[in-house]
BAKEVEX-857638 format. One record per atom (N, C-alpha, C): residue in one letter; x, y, z. Coordinates in steps of 0.2 Angstrom, whole numbers. Example, Ala and Ser with C-alpha at 12.3 -4.5 7.8 and 13.67 -1.06 7.14 Angstrom:
<rs>
R   code       u       v       w
R      A      66     -28      39
R      A      62     -22      39
R      A      66     -16      39
R      S      64     -11      35
R      S      68      -5      36
R      S      64       0      39
</rs>
This chain:
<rs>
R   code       u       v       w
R      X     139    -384    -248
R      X     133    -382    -244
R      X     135    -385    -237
R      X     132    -380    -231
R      X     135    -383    -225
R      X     127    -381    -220
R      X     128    -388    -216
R      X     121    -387    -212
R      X     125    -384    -205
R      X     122    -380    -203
R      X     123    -376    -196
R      X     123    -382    -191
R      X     124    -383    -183
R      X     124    -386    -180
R      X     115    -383    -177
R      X     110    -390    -174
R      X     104    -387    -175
R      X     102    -395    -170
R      X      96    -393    -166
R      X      95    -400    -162
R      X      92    -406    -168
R      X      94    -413    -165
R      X      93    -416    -171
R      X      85    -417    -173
R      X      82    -416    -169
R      X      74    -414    -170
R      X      74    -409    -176
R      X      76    -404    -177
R      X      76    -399    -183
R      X      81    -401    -189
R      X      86    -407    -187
R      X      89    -405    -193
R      X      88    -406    -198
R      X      85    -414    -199
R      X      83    -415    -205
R      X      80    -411    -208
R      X      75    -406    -204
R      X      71    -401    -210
R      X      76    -395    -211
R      X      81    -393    -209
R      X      84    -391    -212
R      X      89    -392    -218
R      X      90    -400    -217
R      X      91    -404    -222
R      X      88    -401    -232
R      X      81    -403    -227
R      X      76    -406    -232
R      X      76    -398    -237
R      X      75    -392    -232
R      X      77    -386    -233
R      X      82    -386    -240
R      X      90    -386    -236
R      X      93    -385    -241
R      X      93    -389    -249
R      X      92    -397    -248
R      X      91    -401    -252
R      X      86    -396    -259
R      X      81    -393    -255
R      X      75    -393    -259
R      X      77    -385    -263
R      X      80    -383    -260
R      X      83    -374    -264
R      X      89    -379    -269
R      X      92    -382    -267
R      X      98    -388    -272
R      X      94    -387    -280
R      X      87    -393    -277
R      X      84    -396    -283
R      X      80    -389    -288
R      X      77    -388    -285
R      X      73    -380    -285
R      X      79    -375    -290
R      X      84    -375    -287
R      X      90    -371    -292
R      X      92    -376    -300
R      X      92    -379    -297
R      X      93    -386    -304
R      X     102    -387    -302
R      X     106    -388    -297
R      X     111    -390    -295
R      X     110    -398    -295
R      X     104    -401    -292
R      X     103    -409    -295
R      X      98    -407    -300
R      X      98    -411    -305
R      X      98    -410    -311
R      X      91    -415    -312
R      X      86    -415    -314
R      X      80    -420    -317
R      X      83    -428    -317
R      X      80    -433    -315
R      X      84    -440    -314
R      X      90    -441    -312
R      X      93    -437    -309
R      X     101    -436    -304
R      X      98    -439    -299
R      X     101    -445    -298
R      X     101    -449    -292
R      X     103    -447    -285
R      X      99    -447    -279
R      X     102    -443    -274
R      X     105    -447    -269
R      X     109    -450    -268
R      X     112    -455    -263
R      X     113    -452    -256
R      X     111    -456    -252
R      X     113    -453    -244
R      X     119    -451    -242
R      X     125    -456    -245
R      X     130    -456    -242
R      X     135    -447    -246
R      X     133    -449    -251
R      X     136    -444    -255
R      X     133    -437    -253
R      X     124    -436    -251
R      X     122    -430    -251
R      X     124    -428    -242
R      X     125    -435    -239
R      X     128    -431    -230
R      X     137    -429    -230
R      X     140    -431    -235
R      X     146    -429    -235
R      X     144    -422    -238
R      X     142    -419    -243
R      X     141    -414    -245
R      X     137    -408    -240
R      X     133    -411    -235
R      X     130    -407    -232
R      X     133    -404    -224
R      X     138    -410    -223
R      X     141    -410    -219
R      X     139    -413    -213
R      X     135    -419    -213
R      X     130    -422    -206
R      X     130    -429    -208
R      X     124    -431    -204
R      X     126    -440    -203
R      X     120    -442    -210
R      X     119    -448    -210
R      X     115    -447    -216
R      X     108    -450    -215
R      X     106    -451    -207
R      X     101    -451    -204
R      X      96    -445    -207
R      X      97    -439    -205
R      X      94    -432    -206
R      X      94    -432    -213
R      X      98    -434    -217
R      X      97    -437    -224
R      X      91    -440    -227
R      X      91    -445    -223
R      X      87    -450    -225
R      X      80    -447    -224
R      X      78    -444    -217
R      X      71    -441    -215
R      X      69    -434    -221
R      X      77    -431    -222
R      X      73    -425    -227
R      X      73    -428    -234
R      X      75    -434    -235
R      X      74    -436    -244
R      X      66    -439    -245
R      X      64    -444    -237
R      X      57    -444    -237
R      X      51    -439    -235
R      X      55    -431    -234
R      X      50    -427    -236
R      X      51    -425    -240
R      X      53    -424    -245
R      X      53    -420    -250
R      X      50    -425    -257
R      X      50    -432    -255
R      X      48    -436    -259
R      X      39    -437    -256
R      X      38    -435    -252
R      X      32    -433    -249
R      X      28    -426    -253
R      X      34    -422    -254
R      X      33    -416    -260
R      X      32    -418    -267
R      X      34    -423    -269
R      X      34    -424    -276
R      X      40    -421    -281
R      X      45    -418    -275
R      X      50    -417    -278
R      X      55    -422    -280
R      X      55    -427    -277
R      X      60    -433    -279
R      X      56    -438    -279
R      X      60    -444    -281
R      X      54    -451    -282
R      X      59    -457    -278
R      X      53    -462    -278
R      X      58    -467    -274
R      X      58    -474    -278
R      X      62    -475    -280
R      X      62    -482    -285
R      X      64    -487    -282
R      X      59    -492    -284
R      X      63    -497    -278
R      X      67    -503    -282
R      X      73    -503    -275
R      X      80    -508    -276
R      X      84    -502    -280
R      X      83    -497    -281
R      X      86    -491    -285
R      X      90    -484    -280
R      X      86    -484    -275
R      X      86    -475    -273
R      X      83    -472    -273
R      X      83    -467    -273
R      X      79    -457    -273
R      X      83    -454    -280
R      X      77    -450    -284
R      X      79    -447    -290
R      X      76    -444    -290
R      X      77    -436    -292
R      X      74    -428    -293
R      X      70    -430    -298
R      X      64    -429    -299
R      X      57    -429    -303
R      X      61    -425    -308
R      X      58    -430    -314
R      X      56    -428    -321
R      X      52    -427    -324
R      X      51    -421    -326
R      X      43    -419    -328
R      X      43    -419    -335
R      X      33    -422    -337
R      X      35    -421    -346
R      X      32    -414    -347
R      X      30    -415    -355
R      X      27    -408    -357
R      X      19    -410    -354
R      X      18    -417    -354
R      X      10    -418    -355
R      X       9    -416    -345
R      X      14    -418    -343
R      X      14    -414    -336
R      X      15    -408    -335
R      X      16    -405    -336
R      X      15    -395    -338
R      X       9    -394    -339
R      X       8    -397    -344
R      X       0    -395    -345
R      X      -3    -395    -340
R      X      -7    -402    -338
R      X     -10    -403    -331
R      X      -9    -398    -325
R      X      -2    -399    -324
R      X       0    -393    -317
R      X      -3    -386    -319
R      X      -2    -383    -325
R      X      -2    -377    -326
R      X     -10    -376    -326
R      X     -15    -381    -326
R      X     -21    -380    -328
R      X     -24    -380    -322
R      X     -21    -386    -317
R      X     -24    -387    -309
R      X     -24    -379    -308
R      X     -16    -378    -309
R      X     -16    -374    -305
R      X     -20    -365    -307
R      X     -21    -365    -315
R      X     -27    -359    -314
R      X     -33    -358    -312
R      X     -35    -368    -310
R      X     -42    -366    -309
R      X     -40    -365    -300
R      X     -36    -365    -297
R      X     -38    -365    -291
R      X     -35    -358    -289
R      X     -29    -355    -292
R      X     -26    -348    -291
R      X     -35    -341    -293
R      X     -37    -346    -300
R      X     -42    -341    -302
R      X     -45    -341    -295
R      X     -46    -347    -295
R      X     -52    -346    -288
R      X     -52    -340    -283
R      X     -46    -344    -280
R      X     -41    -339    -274
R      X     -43    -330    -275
R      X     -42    -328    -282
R      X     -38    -322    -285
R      X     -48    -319    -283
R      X     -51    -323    -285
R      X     -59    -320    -285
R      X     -62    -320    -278
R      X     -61    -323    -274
R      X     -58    -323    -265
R      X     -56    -319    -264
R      X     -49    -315    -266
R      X     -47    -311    -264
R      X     -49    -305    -264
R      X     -51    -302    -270
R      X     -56    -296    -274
R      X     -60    -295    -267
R      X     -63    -299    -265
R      X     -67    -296    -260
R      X     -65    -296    -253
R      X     -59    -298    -250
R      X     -57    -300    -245
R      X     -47    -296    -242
R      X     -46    -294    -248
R      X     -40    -291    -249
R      X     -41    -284    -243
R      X     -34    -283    -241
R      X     -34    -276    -236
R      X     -29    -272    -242
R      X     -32    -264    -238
R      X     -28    -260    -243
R      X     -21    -261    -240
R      X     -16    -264    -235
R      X      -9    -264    -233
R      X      -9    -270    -241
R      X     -12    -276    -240
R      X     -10    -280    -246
R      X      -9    -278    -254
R      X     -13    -272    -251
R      X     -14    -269    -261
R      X      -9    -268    -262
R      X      -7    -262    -259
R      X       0    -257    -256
R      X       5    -261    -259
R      X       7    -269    -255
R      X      12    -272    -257
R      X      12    -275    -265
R      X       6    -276    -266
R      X       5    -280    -272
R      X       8    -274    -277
R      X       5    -267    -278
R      X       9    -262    -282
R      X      16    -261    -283
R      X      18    -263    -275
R      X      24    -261    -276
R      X      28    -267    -279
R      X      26    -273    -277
R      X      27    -279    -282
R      X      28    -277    -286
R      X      24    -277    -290
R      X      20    -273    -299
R      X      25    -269    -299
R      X      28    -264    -297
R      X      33    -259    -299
R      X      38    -261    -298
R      X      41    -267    -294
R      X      49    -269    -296
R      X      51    -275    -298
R      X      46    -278    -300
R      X      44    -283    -306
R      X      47    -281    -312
R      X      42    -277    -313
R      X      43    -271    -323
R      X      49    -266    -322
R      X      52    -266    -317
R      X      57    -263    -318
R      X      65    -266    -316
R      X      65    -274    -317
R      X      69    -277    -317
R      X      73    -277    -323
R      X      79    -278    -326
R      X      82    -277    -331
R      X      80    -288    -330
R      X      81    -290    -338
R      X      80    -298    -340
R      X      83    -302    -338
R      X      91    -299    -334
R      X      95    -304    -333
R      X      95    -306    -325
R      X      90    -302    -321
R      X      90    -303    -316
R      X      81    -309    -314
R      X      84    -313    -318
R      X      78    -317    -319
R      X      76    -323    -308
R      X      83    -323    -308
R      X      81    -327    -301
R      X      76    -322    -297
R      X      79    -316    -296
R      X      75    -310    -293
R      X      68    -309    -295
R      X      68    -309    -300
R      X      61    -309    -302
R      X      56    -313    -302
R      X      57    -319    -303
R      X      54    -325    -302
R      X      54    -325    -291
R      X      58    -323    -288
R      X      55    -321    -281
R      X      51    -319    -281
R      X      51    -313    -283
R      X      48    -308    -283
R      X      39    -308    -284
R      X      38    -311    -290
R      X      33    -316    -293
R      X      29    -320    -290
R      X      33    -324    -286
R      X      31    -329    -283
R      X      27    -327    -276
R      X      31    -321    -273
R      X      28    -316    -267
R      X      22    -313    -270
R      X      21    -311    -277
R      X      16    -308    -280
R      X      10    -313    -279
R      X      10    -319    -282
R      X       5    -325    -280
R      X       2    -326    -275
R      X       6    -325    -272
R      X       7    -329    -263
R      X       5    -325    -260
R      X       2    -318    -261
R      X       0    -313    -257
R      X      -8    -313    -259
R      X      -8    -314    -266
R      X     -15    -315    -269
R      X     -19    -321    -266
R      X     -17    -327    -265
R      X     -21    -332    -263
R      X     -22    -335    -257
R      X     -17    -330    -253
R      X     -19    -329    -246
R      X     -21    -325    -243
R      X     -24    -318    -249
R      X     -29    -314    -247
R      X     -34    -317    -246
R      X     -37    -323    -249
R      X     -42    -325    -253
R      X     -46    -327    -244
R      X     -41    -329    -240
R      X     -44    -331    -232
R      X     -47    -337    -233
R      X     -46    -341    -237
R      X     -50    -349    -240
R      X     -44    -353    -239
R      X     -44    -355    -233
R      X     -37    -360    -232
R      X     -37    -363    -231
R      X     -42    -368    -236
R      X     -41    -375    -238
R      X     -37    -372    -245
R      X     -38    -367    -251
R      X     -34    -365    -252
R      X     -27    -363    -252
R      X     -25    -360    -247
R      X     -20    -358    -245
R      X     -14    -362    -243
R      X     -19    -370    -240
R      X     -15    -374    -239
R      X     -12    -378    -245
R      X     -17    -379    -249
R      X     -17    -383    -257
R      X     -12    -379    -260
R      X     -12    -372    -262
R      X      -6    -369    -265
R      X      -2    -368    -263
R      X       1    -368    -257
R      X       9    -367    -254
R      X      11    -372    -255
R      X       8    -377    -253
R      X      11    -383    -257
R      X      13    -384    -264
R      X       7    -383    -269
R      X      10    -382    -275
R      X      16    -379    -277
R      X      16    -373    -273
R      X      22    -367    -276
R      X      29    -373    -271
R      X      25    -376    -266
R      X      33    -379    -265
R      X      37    -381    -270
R      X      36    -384    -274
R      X      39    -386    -280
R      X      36    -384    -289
R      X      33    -379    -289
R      X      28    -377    -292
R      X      27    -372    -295
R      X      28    -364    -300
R      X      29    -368    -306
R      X      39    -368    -307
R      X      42    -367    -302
R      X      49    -367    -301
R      X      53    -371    -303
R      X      51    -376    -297
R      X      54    -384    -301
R      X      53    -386    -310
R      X      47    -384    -312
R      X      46    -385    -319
R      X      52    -383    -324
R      X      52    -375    -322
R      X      55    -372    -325
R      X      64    -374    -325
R      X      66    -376    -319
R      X      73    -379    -317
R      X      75    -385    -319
R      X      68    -390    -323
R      X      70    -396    -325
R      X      71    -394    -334
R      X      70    -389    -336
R      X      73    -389    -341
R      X      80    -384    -344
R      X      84    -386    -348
R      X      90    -381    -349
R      X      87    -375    -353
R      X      82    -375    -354
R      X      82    -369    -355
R      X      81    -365    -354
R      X      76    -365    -348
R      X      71    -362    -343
R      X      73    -360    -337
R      X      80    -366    -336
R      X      82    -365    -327
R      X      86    -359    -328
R      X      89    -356    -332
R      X      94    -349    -329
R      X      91    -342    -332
R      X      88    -343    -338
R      X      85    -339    -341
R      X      77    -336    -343
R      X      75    -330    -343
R      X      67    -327    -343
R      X      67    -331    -350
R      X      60    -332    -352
R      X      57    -334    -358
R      X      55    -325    -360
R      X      60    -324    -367
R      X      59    -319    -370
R      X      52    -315    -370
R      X      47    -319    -372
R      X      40    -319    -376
R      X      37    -317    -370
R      X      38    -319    -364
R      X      35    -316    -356
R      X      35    -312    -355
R      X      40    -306    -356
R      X      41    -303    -353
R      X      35    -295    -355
R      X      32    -295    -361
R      X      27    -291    -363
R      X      19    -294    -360
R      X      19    -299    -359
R      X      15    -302    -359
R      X      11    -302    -351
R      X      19    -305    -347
R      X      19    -304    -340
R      X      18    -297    -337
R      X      19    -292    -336
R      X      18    -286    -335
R      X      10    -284    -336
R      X       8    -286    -342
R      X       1    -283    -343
R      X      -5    -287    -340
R      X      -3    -293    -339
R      X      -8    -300    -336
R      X      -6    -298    -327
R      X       0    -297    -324
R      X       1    -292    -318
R      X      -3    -288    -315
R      X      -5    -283    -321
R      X      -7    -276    -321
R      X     -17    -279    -323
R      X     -17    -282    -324
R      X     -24    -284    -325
R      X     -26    -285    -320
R      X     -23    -291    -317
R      X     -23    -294    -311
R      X     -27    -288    -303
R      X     -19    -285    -305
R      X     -19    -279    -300
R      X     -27    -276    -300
R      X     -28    -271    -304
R      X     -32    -267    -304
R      X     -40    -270    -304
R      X     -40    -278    -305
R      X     -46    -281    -304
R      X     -46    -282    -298
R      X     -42    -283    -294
R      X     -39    -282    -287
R      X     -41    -277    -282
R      X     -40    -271    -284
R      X     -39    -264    -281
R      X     -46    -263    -281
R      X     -49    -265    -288
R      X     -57    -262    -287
R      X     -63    -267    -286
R      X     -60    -274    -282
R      X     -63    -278    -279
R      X     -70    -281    -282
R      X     -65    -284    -289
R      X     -70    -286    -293
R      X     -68    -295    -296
R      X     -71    -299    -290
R      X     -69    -304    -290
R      X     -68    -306    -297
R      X     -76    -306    -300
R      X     -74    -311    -306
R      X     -72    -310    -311
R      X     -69    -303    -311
R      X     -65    -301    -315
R      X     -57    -304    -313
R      X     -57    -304    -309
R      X     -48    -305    -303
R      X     -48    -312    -307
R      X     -54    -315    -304
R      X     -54    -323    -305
R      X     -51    -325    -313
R      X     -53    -319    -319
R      X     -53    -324    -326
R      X     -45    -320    -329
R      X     -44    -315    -325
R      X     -37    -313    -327
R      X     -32    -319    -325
R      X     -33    -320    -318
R      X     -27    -325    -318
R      X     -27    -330    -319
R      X     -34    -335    -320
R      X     -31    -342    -326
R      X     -29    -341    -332
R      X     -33    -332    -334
R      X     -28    -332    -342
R      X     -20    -331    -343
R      X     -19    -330    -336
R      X     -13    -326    -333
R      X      -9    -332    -336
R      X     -10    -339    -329
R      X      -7    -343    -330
R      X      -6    -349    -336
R      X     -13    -348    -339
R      X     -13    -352    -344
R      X      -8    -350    -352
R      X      -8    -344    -352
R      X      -4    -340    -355
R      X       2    -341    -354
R      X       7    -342    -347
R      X      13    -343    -347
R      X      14    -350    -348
R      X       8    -355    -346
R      X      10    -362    -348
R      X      11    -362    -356
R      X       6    -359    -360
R      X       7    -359    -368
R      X      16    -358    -369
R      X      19    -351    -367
R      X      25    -348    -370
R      X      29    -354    -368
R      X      28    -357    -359
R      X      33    -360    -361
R      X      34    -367    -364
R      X      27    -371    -363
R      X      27    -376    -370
R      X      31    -375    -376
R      X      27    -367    -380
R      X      33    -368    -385
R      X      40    -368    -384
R      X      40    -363    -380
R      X      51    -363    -379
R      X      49    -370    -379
R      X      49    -373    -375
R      X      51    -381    -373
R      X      53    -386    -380
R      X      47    -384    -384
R      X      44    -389    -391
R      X      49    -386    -394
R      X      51    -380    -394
R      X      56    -377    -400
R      X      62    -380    -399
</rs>
């Protein structure tokens, strides 16, 4: 990885940047210690811009700071899954039920065509889809125009449910089989309770939506 030449006011965030697609890909691995000196030789800078981007991202809850120790990529349990996955349906639900009534048809449009290159991804193009996914969300709850929301979950999706899935081997390169029937039709629920602007129907598809994904991947995780 190589940082572009940038005034030193931006660099660190482009640091923090790079750093956060690193951990986010699972290239630092869960409790991988992330040293200064070792991560500005690798990024090609001083370790100053290091230092300012380890204290954002540690700000994110992407890494942690122990002290007399260093900065280490967060490790998440299963009991933490649960919680995150939960916060996050009541507050997506919210959003999704926001949206139903606030949504433009240009937004619909996009969301469909989401919907349609979503399910027609073949399984091995899981990093693709999981973008793709993620833009499906992010369009949803920023319809909603309730931006004390909108600011709450971009934050979460900063490392969120991504990071999750990259802290474990099983989950970081690979779909969860059991989704893939599951995801489509909770998509397609979502969508149409969308299109015909019915919030509380929007609202209880998608905590089922995510609630559902947290289940499948519990078990992969327990299995």
């Amino acid at each position: 990885m190589l940082v572009d030449m940038t005034s030193h006011r931006q660099l660190h965030h482009l640091v923090a940047s790079q750093l956060r697609t690193a951990i986010l890909e699972g290239r630092y691995k869960p409790g991988e210690w992330l040293r200064q000196e070792r991560l500005a030789q690798e990024l090609g800078t001083s370790q100053m811009p290091v230092r300012e981007a380890l204290k954002e991202l540690a700000a994110e809850g992407l890494i942690e700071h122990v002290p007399y120790r260093g900065m280490r990529a967060v490790t998440f349990s299963l009991e933490d899954i649960e919680d995150l996955y939960e916060q996050r349906s009541f507050l997506e639900g919210r959003a999704a039920s926001f949206a139903a009534e606030n949504i433009t048809a240009d937004e619909l449009a996009e969301l469909r065509s989401l919907f349609t290159e979503m399910t027609g991804l073949p399984a091995e193009q899981i990093a693709q889809y999981r973008k793709l996914n993620r833009r499906f969300h992010e369009l949803i709850f920023k319809a909603s125009r309730r931006e004390y929301l909108i600011r709450t979950l971009t934050q979460v999706w900063v490392s969120f449910p991504t990071m999750l899935i990259g802290n474990f081997v099983q989950t970081a390169q690979q779909p969860l089989l059991q989704r893939d029937p599951h995801d489509a039709e909770e998509h397609l629920a979502i969508l149409t309770a969308l299109e015909n602007h019915q919030g509380e129907q929007a609202g209880l598809h998608m905590k089922r939506h995510i609630l559902s994904a947290a289940s499948d991947l519990l078990v992969s995780l327990r299995e």
